[in-house]
C-alpha positions, 0 to 999 in steps of 0.5 A: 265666527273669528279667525284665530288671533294674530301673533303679536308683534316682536318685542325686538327686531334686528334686522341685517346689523352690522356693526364694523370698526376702524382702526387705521387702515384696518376695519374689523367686521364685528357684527356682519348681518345679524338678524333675529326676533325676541318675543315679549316675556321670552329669552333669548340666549346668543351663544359663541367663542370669544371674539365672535361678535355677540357681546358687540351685537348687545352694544349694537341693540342699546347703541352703545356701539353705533350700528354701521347698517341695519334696523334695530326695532324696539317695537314699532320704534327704530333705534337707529334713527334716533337722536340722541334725547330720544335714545336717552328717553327709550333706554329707560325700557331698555337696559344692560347689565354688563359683564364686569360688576365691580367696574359698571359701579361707580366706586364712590358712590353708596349702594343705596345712590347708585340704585336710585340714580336713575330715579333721581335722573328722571325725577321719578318721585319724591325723594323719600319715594325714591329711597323707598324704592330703591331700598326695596328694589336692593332687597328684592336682589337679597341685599340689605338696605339698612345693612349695606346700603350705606356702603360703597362697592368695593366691600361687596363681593363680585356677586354682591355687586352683580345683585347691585347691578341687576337692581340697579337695571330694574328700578326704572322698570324696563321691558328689555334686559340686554345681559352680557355675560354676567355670571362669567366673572362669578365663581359656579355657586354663585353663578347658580344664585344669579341665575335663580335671582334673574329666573324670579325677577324675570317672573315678578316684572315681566322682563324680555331677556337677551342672555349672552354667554359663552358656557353653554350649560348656562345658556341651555338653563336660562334660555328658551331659544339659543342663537350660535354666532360665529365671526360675526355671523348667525350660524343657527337659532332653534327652541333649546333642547332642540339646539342642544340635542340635534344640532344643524350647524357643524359649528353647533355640533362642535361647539357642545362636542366641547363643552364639559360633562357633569356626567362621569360616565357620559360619553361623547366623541368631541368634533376636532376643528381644523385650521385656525379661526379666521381673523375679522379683518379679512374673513373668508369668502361665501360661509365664514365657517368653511375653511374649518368646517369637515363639509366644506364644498366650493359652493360654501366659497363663493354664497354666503349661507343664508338664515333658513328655516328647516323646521319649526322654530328652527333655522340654520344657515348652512348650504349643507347642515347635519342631517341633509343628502 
């Protein structure tokens, strides 16, 4: 009689990344020992204020921005031991949607070429396979081909040239798709729609999504963990509805307290933070979260909280987190 099945290997493994950059005498700390997991066919939402390092820790993943330190694994592949023909090769597994859809498309370019580019690229094909595909990759994101094909991207609305952008990443058929804020420039209806479109594509290919953004309404719908990251560091990482209904993190906590109720008649005492944020410059000793946080206590100045596992699937990185004596 056998055993039950090992777990299968994470998809992607960050391991205590750090990304950092000078500026003169002057090094921000932008990523400062990052670690998680994402699971194959799972998402991932990571999740903060502006500034908190999370869109770098995207970069850091493709290598857009080099890492300072840390492991980045694609498998059993460690990214940042690659050259660069290497690295070139692996991202055709690994692709990025970026935030601003109308300036990640070249505006010179027709619709039709920018989504096979990258087939043209590699080659990938006949010539008139690879307009096959792109044109059947342009439809599948509820652009016409034969309509607008021909045209360039400055007559396509933002989310128009977002649908571009999301064809454009998933012609070479990758296995990771790293999205960095892409519904934020996007109008609430249109959002929705972006959101539905990934949700479809993710089934039809089988995608692994990291899913950064700051609205958390939008995190919660798509994600099936959340991770919190806070001036470069991750403050909690739960399943979502457990993150969003019981939070550990005082940050957490205070982070959903201000987020907007579609609810009239819901009622919920917003968490008033203290102080201001700190500056990634200079960072405060111990918990970066302490000179802000109503449970500070000298302990949190002089050990930095570690990562820690309080329930299934759940952990939080705090010396004192919501719930505990």
């Amino acid at each position: 009689m056998t055993g039950p099945a090992a777990p299968a290997a994470p998809l992607l493994t960050v391991d205590d990344l750090h990304v950092s950059f000078t500026k003169g005498h002057a090094t921000v700390q932008a990523v400062a020992g990052v670690s998680f997991t994402l699971s194959e066919g799972e998402t991932l939402g990571l999740v903060g204020e502006s500034g908190c390092g999370k869109s770098t820790t995207g970069r850091a993943i493709i290598c857009v921005d080099k890492p300072t330190s840390g492991k980045i694994l694609f498998g059993d592949t460690e990214l940042t031991t690659l050259n660069r023909s290497e690295l070139r090769t692996l991202r055709t597994q690994v692709q990025m949607i970026f935030q601003d859809p109308v300036s990640s498309l070249n505006p010179r370019r027709r619709v039709s070429d920018i989504v096979a580019e990258p087939l043209n690229i590699w080659k990938i094909g006949t010539k008139s396979e690879r307009r096959d595909t792109a044109n059947a990759m342009l439809d599948s994101v509820g652009i016409d081909p034969l309509v607008s094909g021909s045209r360039r991207p400055q007559e396509f609305s933002g989310g128009q040239c977002q649908r571009i952008s999301i064809a454009r990443a998933l012609v070479l058929h990758p296995r990771l798709l790293v999205c960095d804020e892409i519904v934020s420039a996007l109008d609430v209806s249109v959002q929705a729609q972006i959101l539905n479109l990934l949700e479809d594509l993710k089934a039809a290919h089988n995608l692994t999504l990291l899913f950064i953004a700051h609205d958390l309404a939008v995190v919660k719908n798509v994600s099936d963990r959340v991770a919190v990251m806070y001036l470069g560091r991750l403050c909690e990482i739960a399943p979502s509805d457990i993150l969003y209904s019981a939070p550990a993190h005082h940050y957490t906590e205070a982070l959903l307290s201000s987020a907007v109720e579609p609810d009239p008649e819901a009622t919920r005492t917003p968490v008033i933070l203290g102080g201001e944020p700190p500056s990634p410059i200079n960072p405060p000793s111990g918990c970066r979260f302490r000179t802000r946080c109503p449970r500070a206590e000298p302990r949190c100045a002089e050990e930095v909280p570690e990562l820690r596992t309080i329930a299934p699937d759940h952990q939080v990185a705090c010396h004192f987190p919501i719930g505990s004596s």
